[in-house]
mmCIF entry with sequence, helices, sheets and N, C-alpha, C, O atoms, coordinates in Angstrom:
data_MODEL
# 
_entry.id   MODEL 
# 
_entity.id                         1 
_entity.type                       polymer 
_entity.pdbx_number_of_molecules   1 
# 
_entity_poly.entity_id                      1 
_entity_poly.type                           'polypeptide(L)' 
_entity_poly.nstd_linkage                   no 
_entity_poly.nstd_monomer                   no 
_entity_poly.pdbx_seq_one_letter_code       
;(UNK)(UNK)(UNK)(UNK)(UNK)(UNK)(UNK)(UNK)(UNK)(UNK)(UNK)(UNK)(UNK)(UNK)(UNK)(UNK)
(UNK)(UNK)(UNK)(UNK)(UNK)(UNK)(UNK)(UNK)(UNK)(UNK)(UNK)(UNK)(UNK)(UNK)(UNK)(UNK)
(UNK)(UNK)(UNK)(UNK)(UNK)(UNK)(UNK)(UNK)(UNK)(UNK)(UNK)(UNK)(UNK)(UNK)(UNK)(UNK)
(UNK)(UNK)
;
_entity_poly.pdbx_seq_one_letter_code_can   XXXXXXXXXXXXXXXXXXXXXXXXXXXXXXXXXXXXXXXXXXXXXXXXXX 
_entity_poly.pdbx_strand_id                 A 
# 
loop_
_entity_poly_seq.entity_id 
_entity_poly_seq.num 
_entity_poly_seq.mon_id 
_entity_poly_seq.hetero 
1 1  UNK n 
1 2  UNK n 
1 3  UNK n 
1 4  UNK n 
1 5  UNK n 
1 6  UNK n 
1 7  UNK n 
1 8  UNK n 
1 9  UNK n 
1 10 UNK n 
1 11 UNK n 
1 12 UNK n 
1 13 UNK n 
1 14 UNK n 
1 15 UNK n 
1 16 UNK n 
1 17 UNK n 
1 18 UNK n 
1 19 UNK n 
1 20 UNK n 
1 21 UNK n 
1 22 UNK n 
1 23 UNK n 
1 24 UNK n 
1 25 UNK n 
1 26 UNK n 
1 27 UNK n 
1 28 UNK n 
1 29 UNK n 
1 30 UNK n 
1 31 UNK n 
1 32 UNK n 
1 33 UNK n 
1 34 UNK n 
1 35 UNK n 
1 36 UNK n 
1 37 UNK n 
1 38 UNK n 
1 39 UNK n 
1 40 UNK n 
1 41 UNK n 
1 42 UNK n 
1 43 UNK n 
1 44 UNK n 
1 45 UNK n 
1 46 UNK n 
1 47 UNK n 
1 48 UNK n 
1 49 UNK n 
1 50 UNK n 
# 
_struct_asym.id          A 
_struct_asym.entity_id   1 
# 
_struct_conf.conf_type_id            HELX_P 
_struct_conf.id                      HELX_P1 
_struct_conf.pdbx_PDB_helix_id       AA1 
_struct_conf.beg_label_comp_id       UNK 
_struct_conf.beg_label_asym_id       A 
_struct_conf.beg_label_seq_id        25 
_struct_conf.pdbx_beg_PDB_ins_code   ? 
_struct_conf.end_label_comp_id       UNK 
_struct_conf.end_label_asym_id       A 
_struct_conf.end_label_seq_id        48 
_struct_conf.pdbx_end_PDB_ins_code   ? 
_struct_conf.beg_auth_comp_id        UNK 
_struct_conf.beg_auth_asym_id        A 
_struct_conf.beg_auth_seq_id         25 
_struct_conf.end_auth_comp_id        UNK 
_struct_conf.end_auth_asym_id        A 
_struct_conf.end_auth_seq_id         48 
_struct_conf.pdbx_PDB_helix_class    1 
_struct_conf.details                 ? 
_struct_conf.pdbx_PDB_helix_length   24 
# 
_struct_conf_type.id          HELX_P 
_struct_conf_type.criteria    ? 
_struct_conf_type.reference   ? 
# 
loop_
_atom_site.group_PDB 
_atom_site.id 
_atom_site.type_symbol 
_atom_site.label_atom_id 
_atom_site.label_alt_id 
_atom_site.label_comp_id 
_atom_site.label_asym_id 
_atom_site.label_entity_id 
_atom_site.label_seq_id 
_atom_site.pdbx_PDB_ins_code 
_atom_site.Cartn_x 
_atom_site.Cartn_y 
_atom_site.Cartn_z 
_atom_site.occupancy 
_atom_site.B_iso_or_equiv 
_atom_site.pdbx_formal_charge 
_atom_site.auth_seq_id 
_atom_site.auth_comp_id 
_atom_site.auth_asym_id 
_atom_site.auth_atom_id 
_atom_site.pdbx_PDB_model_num 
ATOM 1   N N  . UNK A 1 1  ? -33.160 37.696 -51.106 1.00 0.00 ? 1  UNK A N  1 
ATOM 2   C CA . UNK A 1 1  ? -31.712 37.791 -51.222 1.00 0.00 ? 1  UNK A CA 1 
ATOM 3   C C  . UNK A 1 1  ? -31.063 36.963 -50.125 1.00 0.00 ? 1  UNK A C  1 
ATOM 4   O O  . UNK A 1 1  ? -31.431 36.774 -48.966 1.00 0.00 ? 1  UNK A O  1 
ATOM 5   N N  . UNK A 1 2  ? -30.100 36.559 -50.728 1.00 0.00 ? 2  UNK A N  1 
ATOM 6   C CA . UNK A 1 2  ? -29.029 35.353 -49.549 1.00 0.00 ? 2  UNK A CA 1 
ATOM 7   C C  . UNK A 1 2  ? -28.104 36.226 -49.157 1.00 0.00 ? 2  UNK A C  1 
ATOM 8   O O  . UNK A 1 2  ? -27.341 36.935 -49.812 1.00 0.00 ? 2  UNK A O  1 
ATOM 9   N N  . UNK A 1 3  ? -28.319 36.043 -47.585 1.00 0.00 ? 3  UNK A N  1 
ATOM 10  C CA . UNK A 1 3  ? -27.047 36.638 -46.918 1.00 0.00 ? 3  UNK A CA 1 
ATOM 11  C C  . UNK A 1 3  ? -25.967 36.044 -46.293 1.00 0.00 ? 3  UNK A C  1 
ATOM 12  O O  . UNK A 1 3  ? -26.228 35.099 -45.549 1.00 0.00 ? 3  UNK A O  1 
ATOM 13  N N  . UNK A 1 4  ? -25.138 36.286 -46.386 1.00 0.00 ? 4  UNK A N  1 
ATOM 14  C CA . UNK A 1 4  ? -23.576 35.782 -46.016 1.00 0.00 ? 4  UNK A CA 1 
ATOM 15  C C  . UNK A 1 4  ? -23.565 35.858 -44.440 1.00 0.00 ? 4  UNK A C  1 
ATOM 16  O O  . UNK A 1 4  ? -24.289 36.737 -43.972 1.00 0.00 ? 4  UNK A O  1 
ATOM 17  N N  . UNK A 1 5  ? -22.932 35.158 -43.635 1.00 0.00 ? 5  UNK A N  1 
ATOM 18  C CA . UNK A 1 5  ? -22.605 34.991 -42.602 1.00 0.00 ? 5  UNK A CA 1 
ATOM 19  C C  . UNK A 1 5  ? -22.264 35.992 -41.782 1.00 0.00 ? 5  UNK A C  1 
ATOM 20  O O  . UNK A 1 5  ? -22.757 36.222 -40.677 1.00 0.00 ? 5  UNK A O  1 
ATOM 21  N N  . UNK A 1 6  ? -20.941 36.920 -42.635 1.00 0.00 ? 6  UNK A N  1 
ATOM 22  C CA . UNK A 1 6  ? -20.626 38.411 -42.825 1.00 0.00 ? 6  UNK A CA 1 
ATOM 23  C C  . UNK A 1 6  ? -21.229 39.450 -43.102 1.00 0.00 ? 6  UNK A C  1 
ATOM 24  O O  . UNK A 1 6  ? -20.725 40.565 -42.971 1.00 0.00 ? 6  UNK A O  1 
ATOM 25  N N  . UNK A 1 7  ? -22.709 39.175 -43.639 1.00 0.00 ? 7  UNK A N  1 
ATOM 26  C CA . UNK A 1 7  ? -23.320 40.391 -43.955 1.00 0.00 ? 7  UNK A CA 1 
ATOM 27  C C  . UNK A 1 7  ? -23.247 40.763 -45.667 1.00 0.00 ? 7  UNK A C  1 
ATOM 28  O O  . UNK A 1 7  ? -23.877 41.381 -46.524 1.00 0.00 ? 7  UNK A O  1 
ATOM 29  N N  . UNK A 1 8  ? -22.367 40.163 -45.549 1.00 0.00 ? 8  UNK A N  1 
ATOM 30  C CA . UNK A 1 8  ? -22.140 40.830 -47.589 1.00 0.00 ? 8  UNK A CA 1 
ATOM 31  C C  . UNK A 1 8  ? -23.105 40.425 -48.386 1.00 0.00 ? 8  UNK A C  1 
ATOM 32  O O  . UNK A 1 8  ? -23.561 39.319 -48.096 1.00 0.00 ? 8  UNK A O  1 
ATOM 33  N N  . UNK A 1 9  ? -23.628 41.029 -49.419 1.00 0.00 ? 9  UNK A N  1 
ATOM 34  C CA . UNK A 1 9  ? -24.690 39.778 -50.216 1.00 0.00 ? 9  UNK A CA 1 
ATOM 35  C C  . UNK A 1 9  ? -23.463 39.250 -50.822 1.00 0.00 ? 9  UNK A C  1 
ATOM 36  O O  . UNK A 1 9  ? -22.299 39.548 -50.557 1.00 0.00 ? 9  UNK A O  1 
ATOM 37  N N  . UNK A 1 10 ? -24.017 38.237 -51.860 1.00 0.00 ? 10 UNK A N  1 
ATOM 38  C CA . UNK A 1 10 ? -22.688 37.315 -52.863 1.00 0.00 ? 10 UNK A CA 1 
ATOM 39  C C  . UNK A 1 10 ? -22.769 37.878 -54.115 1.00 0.00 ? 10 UNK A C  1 
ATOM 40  O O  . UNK A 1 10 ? -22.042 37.500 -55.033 1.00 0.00 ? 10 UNK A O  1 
ATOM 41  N N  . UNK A 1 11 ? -23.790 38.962 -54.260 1.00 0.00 ? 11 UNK A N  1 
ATOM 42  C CA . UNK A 1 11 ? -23.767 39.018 -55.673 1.00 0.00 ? 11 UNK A CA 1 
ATOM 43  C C  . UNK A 1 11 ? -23.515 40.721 -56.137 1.00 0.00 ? 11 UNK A C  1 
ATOM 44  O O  . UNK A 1 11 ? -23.941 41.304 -57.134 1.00 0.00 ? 11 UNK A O  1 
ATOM 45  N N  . UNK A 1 12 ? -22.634 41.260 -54.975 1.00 0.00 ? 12 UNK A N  1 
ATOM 46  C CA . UNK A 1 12 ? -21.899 42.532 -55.128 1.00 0.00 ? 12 UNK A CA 1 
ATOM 47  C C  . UNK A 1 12 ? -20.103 42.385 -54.630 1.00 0.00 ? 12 UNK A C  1 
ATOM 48  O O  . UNK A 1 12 ? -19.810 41.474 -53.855 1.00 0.00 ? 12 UNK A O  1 
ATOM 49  N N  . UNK A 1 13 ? -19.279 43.098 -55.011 1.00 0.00 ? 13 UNK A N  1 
ATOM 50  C CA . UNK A 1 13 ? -17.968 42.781 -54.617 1.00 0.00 ? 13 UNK A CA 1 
ATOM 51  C C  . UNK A 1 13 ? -17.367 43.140 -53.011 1.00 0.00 ? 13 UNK A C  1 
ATOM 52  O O  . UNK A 1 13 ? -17.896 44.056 -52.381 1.00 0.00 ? 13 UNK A O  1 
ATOM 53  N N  . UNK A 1 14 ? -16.472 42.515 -52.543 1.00 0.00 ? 14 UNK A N  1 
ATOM 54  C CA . UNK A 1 14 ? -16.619 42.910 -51.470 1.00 0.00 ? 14 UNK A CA 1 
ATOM 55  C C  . UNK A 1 14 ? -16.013 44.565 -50.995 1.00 0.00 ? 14 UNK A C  1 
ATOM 56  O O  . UNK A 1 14 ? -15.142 45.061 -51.710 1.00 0.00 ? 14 UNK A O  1 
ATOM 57  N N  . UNK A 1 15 ? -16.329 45.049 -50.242 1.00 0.00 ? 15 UNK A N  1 
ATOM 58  C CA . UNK A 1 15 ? -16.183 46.752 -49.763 1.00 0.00 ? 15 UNK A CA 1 
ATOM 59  C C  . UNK A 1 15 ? -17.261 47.286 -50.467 1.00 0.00 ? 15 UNK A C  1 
ATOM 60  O O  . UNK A 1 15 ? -17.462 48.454 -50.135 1.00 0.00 ? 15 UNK A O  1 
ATOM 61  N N  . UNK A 1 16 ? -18.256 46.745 -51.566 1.00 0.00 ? 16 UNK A N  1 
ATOM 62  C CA . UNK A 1 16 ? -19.093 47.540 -51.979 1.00 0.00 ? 16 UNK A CA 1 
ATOM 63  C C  . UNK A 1 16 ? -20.337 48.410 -51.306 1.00 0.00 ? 16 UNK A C  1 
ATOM 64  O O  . UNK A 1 16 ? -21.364 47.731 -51.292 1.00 0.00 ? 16 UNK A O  1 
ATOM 65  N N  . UNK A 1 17 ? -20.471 49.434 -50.872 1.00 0.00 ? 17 UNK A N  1 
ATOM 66  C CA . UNK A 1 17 ? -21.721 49.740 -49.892 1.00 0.00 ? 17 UNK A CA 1 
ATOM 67  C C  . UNK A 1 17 ? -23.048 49.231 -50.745 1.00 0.00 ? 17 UNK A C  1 
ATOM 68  O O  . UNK A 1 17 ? -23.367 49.089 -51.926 1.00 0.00 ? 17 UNK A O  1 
ATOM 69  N N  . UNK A 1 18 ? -23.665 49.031 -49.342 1.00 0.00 ? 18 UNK A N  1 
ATOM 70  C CA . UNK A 1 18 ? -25.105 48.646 -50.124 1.00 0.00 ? 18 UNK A CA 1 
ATOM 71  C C  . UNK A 1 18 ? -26.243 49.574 -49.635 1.00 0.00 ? 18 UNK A C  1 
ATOM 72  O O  . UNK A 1 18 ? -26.243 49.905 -48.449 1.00 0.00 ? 18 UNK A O  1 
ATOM 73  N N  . UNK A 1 19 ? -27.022 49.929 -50.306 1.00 0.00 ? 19 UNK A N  1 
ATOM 74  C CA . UNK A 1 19 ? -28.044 50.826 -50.317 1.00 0.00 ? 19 UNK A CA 1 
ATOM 75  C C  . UNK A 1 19 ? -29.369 50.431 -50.426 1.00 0.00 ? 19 UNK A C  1 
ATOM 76  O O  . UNK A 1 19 ? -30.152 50.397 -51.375 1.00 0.00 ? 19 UNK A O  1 
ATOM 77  N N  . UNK A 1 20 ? -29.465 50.092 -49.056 1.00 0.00 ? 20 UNK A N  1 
ATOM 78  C CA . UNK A 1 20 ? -31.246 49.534 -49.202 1.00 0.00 ? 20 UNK A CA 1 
ATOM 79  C C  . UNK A 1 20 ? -32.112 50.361 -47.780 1.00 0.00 ? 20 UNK A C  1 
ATOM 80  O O  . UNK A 1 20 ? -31.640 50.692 -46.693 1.00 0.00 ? 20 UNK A O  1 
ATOM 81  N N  . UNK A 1 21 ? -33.496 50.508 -48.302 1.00 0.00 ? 21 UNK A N  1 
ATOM 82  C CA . UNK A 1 21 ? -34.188 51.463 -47.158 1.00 0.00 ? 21 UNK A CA 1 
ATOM 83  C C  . UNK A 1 21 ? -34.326 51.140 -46.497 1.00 0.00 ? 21 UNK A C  1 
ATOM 84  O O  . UNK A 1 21 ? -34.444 49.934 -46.715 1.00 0.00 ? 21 UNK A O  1 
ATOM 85  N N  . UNK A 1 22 ? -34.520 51.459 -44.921 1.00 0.00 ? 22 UNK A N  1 
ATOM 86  C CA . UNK A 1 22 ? -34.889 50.984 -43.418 1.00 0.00 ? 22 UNK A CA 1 
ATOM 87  C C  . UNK A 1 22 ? -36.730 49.896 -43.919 1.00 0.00 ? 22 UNK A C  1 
ATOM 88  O O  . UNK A 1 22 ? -37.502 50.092 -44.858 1.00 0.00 ? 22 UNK A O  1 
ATOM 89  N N  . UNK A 1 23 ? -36.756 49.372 -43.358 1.00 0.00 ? 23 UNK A N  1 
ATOM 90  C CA . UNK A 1 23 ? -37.923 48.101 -43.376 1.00 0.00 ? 23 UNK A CA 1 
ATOM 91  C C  . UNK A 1 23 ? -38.719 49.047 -43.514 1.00 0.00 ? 23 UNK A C  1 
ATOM 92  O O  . UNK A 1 23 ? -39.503 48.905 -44.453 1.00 0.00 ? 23 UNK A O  1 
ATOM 93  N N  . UNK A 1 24 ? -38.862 50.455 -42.612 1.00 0.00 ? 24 UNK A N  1 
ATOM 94  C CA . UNK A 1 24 ? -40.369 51.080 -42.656 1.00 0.00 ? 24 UNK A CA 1 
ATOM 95  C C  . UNK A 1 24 ? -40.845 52.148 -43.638 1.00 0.00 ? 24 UNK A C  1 
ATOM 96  O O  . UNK A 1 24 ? -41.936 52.704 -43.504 1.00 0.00 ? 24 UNK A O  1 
ATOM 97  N N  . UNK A 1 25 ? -39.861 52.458 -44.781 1.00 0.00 ? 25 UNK A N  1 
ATOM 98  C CA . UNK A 1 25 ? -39.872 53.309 -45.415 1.00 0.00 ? 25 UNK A CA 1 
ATOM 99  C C  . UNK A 1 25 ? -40.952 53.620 -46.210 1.00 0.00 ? 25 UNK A C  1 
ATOM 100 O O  . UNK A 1 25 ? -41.569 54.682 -46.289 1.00 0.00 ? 25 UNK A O  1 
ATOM 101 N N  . UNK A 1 26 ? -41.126 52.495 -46.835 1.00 0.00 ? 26 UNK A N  1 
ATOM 102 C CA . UNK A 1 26 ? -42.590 51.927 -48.033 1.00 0.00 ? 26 UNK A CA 1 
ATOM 103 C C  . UNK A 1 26 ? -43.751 52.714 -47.221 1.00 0.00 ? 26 UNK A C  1 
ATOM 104 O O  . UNK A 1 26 ? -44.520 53.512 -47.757 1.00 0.00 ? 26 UNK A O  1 
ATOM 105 N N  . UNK A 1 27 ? -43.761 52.309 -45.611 1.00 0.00 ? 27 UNK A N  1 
ATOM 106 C CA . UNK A 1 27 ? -44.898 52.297 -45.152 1.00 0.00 ? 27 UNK A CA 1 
ATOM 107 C C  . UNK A 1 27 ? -44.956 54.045 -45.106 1.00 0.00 ? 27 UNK A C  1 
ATOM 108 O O  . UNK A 1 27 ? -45.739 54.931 -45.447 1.00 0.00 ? 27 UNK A O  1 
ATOM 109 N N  . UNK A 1 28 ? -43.930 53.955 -44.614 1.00 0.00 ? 28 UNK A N  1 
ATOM 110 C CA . UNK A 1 28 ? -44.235 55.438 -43.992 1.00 0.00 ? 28 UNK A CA 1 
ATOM 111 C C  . UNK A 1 28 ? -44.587 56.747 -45.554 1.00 0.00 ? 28 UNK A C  1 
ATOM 112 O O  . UNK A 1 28 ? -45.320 57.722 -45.383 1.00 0.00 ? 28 UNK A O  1 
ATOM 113 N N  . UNK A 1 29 ? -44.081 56.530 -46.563 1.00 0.00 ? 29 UNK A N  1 
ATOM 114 C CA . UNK A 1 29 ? -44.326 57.056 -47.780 1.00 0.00 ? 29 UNK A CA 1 
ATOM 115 C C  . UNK A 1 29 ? -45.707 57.156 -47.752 1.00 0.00 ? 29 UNK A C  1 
ATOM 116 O O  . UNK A 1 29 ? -46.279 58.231 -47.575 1.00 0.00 ? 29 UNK A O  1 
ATOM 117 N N  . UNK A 1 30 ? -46.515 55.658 -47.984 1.00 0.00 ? 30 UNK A N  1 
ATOM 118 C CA . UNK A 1 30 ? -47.927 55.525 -48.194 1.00 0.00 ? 30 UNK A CA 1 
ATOM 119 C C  . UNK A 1 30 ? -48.338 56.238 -47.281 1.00 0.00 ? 30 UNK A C  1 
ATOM 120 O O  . UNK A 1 30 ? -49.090 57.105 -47.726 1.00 0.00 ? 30 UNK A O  1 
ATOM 121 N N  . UNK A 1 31 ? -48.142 56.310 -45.718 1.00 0.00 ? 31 UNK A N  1 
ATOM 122 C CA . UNK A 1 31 ? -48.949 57.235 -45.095 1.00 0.00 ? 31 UNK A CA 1 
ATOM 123 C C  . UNK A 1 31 ? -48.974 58.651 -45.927 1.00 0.00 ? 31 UNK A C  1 
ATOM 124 O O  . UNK A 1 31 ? -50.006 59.007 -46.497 1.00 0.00 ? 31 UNK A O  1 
ATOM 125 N N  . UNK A 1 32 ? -47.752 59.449 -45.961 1.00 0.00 ? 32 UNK A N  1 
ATOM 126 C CA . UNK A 1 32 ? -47.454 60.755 -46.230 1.00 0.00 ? 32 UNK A CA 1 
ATOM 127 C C  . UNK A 1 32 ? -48.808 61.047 -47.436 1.00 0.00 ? 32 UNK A C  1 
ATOM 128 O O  . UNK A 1 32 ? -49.958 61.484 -47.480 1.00 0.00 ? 32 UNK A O  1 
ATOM 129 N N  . UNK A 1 33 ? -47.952 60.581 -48.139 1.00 0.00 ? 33 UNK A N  1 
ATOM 130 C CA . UNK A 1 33 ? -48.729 60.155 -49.453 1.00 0.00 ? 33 UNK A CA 1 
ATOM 131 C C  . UNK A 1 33 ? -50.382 60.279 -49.097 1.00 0.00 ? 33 UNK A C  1 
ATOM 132 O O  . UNK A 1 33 ? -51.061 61.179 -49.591 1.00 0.00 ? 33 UNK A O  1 
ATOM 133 N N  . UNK A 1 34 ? -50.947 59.257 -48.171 1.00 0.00 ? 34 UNK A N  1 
ATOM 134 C CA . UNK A 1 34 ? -52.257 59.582 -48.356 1.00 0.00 ? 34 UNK A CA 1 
ATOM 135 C C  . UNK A 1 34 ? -52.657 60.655 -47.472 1.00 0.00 ? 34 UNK A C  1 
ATOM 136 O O  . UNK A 1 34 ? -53.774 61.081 -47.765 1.00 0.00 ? 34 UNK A O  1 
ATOM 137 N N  . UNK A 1 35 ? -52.084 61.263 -46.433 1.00 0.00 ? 35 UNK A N  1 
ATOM 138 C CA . UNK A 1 35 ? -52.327 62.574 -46.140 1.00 0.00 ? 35 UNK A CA 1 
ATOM 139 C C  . UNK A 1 35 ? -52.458 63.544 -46.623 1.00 0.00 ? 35 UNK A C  1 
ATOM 140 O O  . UNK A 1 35 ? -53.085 64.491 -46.149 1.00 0.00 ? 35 UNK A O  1 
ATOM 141 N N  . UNK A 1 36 ? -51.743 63.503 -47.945 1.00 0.00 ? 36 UNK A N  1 
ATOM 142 C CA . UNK A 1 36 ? -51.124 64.709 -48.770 1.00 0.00 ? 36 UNK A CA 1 
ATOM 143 C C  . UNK A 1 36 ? -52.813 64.555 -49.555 1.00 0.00 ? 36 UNK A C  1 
ATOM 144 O O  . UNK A 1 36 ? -53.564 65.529 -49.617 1.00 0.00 ? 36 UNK A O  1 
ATOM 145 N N  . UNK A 1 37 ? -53.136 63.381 -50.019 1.00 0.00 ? 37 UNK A N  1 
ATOM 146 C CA . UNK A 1 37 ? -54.438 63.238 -50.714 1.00 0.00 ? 37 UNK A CA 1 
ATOM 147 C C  . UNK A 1 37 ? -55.434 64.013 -50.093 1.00 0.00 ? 37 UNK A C  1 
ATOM 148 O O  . UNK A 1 37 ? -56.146 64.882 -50.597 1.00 0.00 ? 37 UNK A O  1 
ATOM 149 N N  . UNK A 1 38 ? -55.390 63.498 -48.676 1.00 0.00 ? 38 UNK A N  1 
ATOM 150 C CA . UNK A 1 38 ? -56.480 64.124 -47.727 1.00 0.00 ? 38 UNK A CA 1 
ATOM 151 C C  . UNK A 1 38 ? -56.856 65.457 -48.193 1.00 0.00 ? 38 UNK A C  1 
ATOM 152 O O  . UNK A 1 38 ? -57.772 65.897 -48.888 1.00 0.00 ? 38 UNK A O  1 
ATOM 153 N N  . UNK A 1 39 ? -55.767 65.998 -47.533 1.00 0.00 ? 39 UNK A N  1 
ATOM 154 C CA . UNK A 1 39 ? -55.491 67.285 -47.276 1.00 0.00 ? 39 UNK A CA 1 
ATOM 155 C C  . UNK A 1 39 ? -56.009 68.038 -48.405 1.00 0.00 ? 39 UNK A C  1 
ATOM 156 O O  . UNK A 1 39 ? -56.660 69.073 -48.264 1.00 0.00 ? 39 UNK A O  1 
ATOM 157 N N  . UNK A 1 40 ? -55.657 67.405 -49.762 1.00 0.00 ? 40 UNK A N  1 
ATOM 158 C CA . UNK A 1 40 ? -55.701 68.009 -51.189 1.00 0.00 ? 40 UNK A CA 1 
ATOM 159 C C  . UNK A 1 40 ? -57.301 67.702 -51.338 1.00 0.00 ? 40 UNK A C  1 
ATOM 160 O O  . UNK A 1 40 ? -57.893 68.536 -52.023 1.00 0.00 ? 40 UNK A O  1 
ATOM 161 N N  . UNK A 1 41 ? -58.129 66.591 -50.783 1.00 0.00 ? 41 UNK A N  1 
ATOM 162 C CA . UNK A 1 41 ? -59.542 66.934 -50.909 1.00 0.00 ? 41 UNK A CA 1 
ATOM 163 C C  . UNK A 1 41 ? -59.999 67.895 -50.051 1.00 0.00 ? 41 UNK A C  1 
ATOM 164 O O  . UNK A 1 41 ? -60.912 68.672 -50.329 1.00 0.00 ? 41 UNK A O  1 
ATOM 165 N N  . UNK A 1 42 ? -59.382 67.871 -48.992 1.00 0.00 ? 42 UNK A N  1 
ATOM 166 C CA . UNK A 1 42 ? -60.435 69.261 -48.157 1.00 0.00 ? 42 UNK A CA 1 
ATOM 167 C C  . UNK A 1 42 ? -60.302 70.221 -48.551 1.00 0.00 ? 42 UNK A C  1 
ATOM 168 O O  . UNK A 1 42 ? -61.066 71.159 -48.328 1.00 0.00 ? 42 UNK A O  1 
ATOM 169 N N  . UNK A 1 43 ? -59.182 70.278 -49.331 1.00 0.00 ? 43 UNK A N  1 
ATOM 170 C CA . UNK A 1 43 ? -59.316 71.908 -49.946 1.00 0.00 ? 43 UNK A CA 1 
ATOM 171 C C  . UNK A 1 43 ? -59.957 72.070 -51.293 1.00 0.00 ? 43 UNK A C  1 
ATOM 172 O O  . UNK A 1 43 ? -60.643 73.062 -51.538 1.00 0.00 ? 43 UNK A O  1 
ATOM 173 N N  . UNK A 1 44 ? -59.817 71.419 -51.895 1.00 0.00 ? 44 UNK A N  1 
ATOM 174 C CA . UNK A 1 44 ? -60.813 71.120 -53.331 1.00 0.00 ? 44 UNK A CA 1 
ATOM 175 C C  . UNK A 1 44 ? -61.871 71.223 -52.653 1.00 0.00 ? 44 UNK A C  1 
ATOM 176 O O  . UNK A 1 44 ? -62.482 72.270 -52.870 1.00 0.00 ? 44 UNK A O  1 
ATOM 177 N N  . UNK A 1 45 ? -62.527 70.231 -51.581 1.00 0.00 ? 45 UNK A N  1 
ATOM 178 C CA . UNK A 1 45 ? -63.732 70.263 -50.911 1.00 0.00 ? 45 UNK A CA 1 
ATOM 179 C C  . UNK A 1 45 ? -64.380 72.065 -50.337 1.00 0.00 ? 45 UNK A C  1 
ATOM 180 O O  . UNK A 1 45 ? -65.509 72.549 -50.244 1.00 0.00 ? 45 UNK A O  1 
ATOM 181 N N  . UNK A 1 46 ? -63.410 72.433 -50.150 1.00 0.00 ? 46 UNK A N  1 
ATOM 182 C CA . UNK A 1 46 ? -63.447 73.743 -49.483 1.00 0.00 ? 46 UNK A CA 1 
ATOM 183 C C  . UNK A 1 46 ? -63.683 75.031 -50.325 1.00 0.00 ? 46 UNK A C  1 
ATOM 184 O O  . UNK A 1 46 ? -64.275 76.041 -49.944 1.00 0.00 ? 46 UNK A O  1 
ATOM 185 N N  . UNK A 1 47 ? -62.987 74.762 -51.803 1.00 0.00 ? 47 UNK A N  1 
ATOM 186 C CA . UNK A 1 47 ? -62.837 75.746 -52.662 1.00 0.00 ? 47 UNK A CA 1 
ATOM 187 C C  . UNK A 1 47 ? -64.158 75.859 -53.623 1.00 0.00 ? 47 UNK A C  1 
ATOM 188 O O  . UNK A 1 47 ? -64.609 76.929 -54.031 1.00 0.00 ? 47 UNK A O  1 
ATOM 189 N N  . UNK A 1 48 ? -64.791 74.343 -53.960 1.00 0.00 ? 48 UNK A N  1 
ATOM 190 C CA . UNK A 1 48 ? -65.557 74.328 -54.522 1.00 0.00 ? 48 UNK A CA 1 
ATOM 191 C C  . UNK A 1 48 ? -67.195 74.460 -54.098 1.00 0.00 ? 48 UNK A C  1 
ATOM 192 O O  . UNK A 1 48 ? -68.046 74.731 -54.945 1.00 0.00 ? 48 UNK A O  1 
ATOM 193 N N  . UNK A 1 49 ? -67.577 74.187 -52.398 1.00 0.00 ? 49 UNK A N  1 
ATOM 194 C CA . UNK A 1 49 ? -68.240 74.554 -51.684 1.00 0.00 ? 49 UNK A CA 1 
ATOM 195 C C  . UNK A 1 49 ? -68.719 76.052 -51.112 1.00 0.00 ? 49 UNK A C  1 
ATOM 196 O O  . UNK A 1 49 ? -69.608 76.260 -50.287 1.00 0.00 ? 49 UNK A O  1 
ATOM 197 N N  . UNK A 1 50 ? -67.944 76.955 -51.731 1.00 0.00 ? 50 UNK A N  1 
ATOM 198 C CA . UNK A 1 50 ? -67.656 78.106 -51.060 1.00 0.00 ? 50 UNK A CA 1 
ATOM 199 C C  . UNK A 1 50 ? -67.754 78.801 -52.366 1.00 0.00 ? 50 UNK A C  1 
ATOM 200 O O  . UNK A 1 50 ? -67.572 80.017 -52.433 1.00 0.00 ? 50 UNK A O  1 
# 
């Protein structure tokens, strides 16, 4: 995306807010995300061992 000098993109009107995620968001999801996996094998691991 091209940004304006001002900050605006060109291809929304101007005063329009724009809604985009902080740079680290993606990342930080995938972590959660694969913790949540983890977590969900040790207990499968746990339930089915036992």
């Amino acid at each position: 995306m091209s940004e304006r000098p001002d900050g605006q993109r060109p291809d929304l009107p101007p005063g329009e807010p724009r809604y985009e995620p902080a740079p680290g968001v993606g990342r930080l999801a995938l972590w959660v995300l694969l913790f949540a996996v983890a977590a969900l094998a040790v207990v499968l691991g746990g339930v089915y061992f036992t």
